[in-house]
Backbone as a ProteinNet text record, in pm:
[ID]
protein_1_A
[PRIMARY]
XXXXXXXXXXXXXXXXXXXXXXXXXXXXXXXXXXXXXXXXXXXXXXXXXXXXXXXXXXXXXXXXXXXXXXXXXXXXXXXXXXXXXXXXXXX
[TERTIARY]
-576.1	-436.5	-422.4	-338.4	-330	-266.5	-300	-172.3	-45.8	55.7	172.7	150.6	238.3	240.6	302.3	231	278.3	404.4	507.5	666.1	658	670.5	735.1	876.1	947.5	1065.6	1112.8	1201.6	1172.5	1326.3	1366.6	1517.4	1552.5	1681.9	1742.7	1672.2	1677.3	1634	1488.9	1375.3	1221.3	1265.2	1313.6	1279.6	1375.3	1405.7	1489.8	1367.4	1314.7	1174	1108.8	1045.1	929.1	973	1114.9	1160.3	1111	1177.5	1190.3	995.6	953.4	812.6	778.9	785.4	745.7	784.6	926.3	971.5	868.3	842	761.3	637.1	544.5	432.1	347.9	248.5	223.7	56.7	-0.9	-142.5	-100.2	-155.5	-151.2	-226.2	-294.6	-334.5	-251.4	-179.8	-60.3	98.9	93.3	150.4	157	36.4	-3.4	52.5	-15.9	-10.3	173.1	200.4	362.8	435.2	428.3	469.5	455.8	326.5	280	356.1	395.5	473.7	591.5	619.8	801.9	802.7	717.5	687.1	704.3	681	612.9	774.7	819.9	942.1	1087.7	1088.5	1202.1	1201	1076.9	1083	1044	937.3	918	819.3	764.9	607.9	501.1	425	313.2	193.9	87.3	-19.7	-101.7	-93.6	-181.7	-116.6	42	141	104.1	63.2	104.1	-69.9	-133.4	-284	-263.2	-208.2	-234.8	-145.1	-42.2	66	-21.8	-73.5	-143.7	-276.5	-320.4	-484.7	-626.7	-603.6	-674.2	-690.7	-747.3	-796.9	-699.4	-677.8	-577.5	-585.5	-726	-804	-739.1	-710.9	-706.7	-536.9	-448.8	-295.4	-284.1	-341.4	-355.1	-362.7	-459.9	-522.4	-417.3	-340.7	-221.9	-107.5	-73	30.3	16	-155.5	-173.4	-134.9	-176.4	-181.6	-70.8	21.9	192.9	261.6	176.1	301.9	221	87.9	21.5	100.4	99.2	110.6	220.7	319.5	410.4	392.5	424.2	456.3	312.7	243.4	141	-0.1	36	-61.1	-66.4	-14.3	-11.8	-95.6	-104.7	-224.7	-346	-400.7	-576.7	-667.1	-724.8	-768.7	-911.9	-984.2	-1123.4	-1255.9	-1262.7	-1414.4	-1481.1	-1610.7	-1719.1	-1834	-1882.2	-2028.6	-2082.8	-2160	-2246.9	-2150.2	-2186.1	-2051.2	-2145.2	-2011.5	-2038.1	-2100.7	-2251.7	-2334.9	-2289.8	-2187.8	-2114.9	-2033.9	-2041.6	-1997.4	-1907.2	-1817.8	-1654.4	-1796.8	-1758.2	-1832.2	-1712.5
-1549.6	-1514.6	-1435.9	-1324.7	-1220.1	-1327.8	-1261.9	-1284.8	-1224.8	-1270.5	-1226.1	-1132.1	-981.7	-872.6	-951.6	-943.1	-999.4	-839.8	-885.4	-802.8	-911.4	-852.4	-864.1	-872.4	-972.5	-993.7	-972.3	-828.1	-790.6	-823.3	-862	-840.7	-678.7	-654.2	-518.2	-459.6	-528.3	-486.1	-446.2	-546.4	-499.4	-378.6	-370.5	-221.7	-87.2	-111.4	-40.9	-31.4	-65.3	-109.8	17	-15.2	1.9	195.1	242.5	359.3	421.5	375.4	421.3	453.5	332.8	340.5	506	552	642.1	769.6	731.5	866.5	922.5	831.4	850.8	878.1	813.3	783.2	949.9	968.4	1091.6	1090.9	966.5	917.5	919.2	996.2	952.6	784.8	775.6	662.2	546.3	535.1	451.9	473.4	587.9	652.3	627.2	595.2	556.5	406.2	379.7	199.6	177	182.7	178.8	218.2	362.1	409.6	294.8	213.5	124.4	41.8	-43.4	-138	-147.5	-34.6	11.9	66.1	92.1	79.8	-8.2	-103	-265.1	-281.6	-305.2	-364.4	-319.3	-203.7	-127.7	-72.8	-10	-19.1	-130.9	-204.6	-351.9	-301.9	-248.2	-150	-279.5	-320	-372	-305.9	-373.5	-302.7	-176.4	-220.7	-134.1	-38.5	-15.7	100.4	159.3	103.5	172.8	244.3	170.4	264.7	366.8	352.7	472.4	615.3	558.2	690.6	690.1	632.5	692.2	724.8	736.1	803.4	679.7	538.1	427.7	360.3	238.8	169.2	-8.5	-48.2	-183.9	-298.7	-308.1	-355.9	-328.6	-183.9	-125.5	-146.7	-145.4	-236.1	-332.1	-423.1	-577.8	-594.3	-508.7	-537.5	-492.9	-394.6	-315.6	-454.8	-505.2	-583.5	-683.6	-758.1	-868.4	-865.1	-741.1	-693	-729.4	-616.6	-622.7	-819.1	-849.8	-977.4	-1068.8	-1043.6	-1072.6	-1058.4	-937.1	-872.3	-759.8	-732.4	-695.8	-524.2	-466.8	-300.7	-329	-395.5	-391.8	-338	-421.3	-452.1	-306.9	-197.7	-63.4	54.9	8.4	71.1	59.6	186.5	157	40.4	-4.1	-69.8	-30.3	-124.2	-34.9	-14.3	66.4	106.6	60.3	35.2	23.3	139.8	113.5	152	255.6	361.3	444.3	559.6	557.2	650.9	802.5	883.7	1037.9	1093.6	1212.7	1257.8	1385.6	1428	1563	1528.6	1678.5	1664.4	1755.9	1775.7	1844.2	1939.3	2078	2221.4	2290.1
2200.4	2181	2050.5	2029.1	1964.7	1825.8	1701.7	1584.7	1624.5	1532.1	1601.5	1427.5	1448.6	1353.1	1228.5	1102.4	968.1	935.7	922.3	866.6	727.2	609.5	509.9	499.9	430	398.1	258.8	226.1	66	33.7	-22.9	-73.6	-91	-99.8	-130.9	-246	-377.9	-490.2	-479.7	-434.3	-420.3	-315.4	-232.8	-145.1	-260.1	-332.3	-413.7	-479.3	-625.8	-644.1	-616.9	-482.1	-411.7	-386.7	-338.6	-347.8	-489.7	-565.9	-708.3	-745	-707.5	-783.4	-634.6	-539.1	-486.4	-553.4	-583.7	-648.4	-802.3	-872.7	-976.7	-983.9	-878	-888.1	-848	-907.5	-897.4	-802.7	-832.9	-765.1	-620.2	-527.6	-386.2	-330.8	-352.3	-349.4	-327.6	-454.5	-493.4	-395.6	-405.2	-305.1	-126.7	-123.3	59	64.4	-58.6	-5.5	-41.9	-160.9	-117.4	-28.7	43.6	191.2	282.3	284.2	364.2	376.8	314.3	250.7	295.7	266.2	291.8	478.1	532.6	639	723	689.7	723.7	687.7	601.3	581.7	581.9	596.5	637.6	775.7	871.3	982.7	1106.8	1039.2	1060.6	1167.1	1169.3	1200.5	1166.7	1231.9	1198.6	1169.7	1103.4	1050.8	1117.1	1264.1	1329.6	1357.8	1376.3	1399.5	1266.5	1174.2	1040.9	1006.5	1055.2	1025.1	1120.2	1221.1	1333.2	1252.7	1226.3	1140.6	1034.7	929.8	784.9	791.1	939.1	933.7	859.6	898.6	848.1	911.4	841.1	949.1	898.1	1006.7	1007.6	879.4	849.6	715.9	602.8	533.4	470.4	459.7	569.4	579.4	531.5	559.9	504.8	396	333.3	219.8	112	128.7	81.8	108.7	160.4	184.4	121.8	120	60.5	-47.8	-150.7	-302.5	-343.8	-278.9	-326.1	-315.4	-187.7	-218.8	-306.8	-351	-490.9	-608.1	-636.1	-805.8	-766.4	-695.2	-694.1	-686.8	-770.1	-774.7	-869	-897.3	-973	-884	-766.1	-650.9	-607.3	-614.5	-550.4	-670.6	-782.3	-912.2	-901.3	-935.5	-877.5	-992.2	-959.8	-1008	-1067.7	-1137.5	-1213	-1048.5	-1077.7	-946.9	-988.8	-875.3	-900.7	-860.1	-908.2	-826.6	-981	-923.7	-1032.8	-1110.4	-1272	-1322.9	-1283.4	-1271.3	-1254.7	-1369.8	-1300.9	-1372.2	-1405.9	-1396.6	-1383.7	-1556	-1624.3	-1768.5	-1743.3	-1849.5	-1813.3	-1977.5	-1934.8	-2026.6	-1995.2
[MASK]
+++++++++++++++++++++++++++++++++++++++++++++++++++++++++++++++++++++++++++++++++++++++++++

């Protein structure tokens, strides 16, 4: 038997919030996953409607949704990477 679609429940003010932080934010990145969000909770779109419109994969929804109802407008900032630093020098 299927999950039933996780919808977020934001008050007026967090979707106010969540606008405002789009209008500013200049990182696409940050940018996708708040769209996401506001997706999910203003059209009430579930994850997999919402990977199919943003070109991703359903994982990558979740993981965006989990964040925000984590750490708030925080949860949508990139966070430190990992892996090997770039061998490329700015000349």
């Amino acid at each position: 038997m299927a999950r039933p679609p996780r919808i977020l429940e934001l008050s007026d003010s967090q979707i106010a919030e969540i606008r405002q932080f789009l209008k500013k934010t200049k990182d696409v990145r940050e940018y996708r996953r708040a769209l996401a969000v506001l997706y999910n909770v203003r059209d009430r779109k579930p994850s997999s409607e919402i990977a199919s419109i943003m070109g991703t994969i359903i994982r990558s929804i979740s993981r965006w949704l989990t964040r925000y109802m984590k750490k708030g407008i925080e949860g949508f900032k990139e966070g430190k990477r990992t892996g090997r630093k770039s061998k490329v020098t700015k000349k």
